[in-house]
N, C-alpha and C positions, 0 to 999 in steps of 0.2 A: 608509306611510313605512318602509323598510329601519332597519336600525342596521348602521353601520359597526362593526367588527373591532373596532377601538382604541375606540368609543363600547359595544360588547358588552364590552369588558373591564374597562372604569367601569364601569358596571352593575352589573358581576359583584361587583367589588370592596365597592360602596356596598352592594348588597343584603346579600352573605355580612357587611358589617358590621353592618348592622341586624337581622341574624339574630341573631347573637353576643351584640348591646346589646339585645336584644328589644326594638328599639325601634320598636313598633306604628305609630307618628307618621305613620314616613317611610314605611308599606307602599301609601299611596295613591298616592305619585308613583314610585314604586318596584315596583311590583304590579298587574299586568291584573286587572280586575275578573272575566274567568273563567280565571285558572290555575291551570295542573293541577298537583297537587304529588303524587310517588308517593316510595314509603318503601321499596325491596323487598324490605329484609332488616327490616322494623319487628318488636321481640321481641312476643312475646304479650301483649295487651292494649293493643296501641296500634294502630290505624290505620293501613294501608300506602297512604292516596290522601286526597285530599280534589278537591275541585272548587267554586273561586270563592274571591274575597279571603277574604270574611267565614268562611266554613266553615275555608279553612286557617289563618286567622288566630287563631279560634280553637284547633284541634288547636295548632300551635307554642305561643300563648299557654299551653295545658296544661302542657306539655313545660319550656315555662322559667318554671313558678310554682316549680315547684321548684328552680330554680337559681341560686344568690346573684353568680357569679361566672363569664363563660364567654369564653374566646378562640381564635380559631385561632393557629395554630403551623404554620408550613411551607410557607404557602397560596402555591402555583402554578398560575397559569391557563394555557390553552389554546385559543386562539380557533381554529374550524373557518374555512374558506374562504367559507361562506354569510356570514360576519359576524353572524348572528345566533344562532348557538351558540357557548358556551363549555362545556367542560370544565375540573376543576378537582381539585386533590389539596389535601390540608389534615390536620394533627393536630390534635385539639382538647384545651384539659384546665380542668375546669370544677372549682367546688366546691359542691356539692350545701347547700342549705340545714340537711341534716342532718348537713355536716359532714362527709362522706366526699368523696373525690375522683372524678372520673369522665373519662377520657383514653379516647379513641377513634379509629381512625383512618376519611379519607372518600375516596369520590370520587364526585364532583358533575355533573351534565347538567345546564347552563340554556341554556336558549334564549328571547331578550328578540325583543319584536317592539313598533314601537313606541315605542323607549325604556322598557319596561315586560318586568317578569319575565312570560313566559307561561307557561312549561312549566319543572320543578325535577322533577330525579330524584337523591334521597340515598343511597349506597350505603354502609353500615355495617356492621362488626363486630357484633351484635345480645348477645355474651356481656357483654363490658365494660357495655353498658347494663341488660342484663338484672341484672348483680350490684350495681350503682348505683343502680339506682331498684329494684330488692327493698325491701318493708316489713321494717321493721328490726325483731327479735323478741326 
């Protein structure tokens, strides 16, 4: 079964929320059992891929134990012609459990098949992250 345009850009929406809320809950009805998530600017010591719910759910779950507070800012999608990609821009600006702030800017590749996220590529500023989650000395 396809996803329509306007059903890829729900999606889009619901998941980039449940990313933000880390809200693990909804990644079942929200998440292909095997997609692929790539990271290609990921700073060092993190992960630039995973492959399957469980494995990337994990990796994100990592990423937001540290995060007390996180939102998008700006978020505009872009639905491709197939209906089942969207592209996306976004600012985020998060407060880190240790109290510092962390603001970065994205842009986003998902492509749901389905009604299910299959494929996610995050493209990031990697310094903003890298100075935000540095161990604090």
């Amino acid at each position: 079964m396809s996803t329509s345009a306007s059903g890829s850009l729900d999606l889009a929406r619901r998941w980039l929320a449940a990313l933000a809320e880390a809200n693990f809950a909804a990644w079942p009805s929200l998440v292909a059992e095997d997609v692929r998530m790539r990271f290609p600017f990921a700073h060092p010591g993190m992960p630039d891929a995973c492959e399957g719910r469980a494995a990337c759910q994990a990796l994100i779950g990592n990423f937001f134990a540290g995060i007390a507070s996180f939102t998008w800012q700006d978020l505009q999608l872009h639905p491709a012609e197939d209906g089942e990609l969207v592209f996306a821009t976004a600012r985020s600006l998060a407060l880190l459990r240790t109290g510092k702030q962390y603001r970065n800017e994205y842009c986003f590749m998902m492509r749901f098949r389905d009604r299910k996220l299959s494929e996610y590529r995050e493209y990031f500023n990697p310094l903003p992250a890298i100075a935000a989650f540095a161990p604090q000395t």
